[in-house]
N, C-alpha and C positions, 0 to 999 in steps of 0.2 A: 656351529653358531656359538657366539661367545653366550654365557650364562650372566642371567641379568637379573637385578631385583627381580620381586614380583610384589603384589600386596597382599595384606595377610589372609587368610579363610577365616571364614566366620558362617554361622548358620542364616540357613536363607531368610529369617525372620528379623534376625541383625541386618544382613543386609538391603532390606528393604527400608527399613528403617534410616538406614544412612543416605538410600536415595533418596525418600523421600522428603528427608533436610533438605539437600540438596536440590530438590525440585522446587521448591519454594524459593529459593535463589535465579535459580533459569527461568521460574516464571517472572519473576519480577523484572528480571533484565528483558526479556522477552517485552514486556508493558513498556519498559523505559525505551527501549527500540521503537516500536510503535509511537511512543511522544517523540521522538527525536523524530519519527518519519514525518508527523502530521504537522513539524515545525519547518520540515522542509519543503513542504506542498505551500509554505506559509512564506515562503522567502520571494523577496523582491525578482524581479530579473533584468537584463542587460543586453540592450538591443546588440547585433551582431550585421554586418554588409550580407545580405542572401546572396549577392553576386561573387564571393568570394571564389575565386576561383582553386578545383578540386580535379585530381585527374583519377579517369578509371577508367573501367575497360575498353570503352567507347571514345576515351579521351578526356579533353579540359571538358566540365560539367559544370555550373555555380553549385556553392554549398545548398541550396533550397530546394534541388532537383534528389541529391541524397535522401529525405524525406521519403521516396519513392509517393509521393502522393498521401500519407500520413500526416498526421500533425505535432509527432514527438520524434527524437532520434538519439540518440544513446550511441554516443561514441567513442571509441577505445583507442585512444592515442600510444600509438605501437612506436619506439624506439627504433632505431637502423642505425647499423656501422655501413657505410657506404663503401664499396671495394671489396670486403671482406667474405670469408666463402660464411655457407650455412652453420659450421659448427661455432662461429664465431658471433652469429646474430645475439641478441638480446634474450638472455633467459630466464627473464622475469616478463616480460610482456608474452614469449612465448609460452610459460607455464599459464599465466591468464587468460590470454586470447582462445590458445587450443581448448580452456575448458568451456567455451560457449559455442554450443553447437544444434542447439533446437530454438529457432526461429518464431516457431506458430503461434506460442504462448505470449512472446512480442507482440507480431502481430494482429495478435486477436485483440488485443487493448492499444493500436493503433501506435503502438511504438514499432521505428526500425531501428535496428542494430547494425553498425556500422563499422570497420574499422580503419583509421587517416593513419597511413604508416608515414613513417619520416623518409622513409630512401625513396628512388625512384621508380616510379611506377614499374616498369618491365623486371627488374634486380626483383623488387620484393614481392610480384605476384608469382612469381617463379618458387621461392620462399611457401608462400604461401599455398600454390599448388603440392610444392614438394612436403609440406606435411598435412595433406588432406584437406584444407579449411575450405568450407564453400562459402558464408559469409561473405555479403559486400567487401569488397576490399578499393582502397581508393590509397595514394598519395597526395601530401600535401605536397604546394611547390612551393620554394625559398619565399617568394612574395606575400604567399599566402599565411605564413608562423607568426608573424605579428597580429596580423587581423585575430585569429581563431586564440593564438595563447596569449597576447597579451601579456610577455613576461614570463610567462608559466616555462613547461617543457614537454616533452611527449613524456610517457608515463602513464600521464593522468587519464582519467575518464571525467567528460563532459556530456550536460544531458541538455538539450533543445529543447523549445518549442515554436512553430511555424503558427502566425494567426495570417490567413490568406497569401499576401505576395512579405511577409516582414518573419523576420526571424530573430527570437531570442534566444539566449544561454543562459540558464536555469538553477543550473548547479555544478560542479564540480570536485572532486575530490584526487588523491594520490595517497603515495605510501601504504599503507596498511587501510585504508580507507576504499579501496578497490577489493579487498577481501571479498566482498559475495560474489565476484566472477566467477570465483574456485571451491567447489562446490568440495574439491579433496580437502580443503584445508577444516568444513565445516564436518567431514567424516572423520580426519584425523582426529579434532579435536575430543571427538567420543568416542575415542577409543582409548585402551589405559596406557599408553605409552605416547600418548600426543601427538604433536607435529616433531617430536625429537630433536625439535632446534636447543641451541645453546641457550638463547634469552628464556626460554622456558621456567617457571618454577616447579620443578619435576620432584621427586623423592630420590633420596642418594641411591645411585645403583642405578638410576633410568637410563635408557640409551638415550644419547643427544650427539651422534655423531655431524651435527649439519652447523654449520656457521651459516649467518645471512647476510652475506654481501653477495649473495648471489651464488655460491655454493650450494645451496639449496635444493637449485632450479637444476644441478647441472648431476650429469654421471657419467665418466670415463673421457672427460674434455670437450662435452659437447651437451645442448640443452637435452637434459633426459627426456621428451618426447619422440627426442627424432631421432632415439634407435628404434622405435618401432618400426618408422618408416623406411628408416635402413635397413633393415633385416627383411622386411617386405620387398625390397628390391629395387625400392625409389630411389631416384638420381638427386642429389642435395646440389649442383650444379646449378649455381646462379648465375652464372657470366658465360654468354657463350665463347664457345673455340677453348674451354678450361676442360680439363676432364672434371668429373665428377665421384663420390668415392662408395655412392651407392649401389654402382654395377649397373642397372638395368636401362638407363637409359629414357624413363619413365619418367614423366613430371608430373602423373596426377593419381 
């Protein structure tokens, strides 16, 4: 391993001392979060068609049935190249998506979680089986992109709310703005060497080998989740009659 700054030593009584500077800054941002949150509970909303038509396991569904009978829904508008094998999917929605994977916590406060992939239903559940996710999963159909983004794009994350047979859209955000998905990016962050991205303000000598256009997300030409599942022996084979390069033959 290449040899990398480090930061300096100093006695444990220095060093708390510097946290504690510091902790006076994380908590005030921490308070500013909080106002920014109770400004979002405060925002208008924007009626949405509940019939909009949604396909998933079962088939075409209206958007109001995704609900699952709840009254909020938190969706994660997932990216698809259409045609293309697994190692070519989207490495940013799959670095976000794979980090949500406990439900209950949702549920218990009447939110579902959902994810509206862009390709077609059978192509990206296959995807989706082939790196573990059990989450909802649904496609959108060409008909349906106007009604739900309105201009927007997949990427983003939009949050609902259903009052009886009527459905609103509440919030949304993208970009950097979907950050609490990734729960790695909030552990990176505390620890002394970062997320190791470029845009970083690091100290000379930090490792920052990641560029972010997407490099990031990726290791050895494919998105870095899904060698796990390769090496477990899953089949990454999205199109039938294609081989696959996983070996086993496995989609789940």
């Amino acid at each position: 391993m290449t040899a990398v700054n480090t930061p300096p030593v100093v006695s444990r009584s220095e060093w708390l001392a510097e946290i504690d500077t510091l902790r006076a800054r994380e908590k005030a941002h921490t308070r500013e979060g909080d106002a920014i949150a109770a400004a979002r509970r405060r925002l208008p909303m924007t009626e949405v068609d509940p019939s909009t038509p949604i396909v998933g396991g079962n088939g075409e569904v209206p958007l109001i049935d995704v609900f699952e009978g709840r009254t909020q829904l938190f969706v994660s508008y997932h990216m698809w190249h259409d045609g293309r094998p697994a190692a070519d999917q989207c490495e940013g929605c799959t670095f976000f998506t794979g980090q949500v994977r406990e439900l209950s916590y949702l549920h218990q406060r009447d939110v579902t979680f959902a994810v509206f992939c862009q390709g077609p239903y059978e192509e990206s559940d296959r995807y989706r089986r082939f790196m573990g996710w059990d989450m909802p999963w649904y496609s959108v159909p060409a008909e349906s992109h106007e009604r739900l983004l309105a201009g927007r794009h997949f990427g983003m994350k939009a949050s609902y709310l259903r009052d009886r047979n009527r459905v609103y859209e509440t919030y949304w955000t993208t970009g950097r703005g979907v950050e609490p998905m990734a729960p790695s990016y909030g552990i990176l962050d505390m620890t002394v060497h970062g997320r190791q991205e470029t845009w970083e303000d690091s100290p000379p000598g930090w490792p920052q080998p990641y560029e972010t256009l997407g490099q990031q997300f990726r290791k050895d030409g494919r998105p870095t989740a899904q060698w796990a599942r390769i090496t477990a022996g899953h089949d990454d084979d999205l199109h039938s009659g294609q081989p696959g390069t996983g070996g086993s033959g496995c989609c789940s």
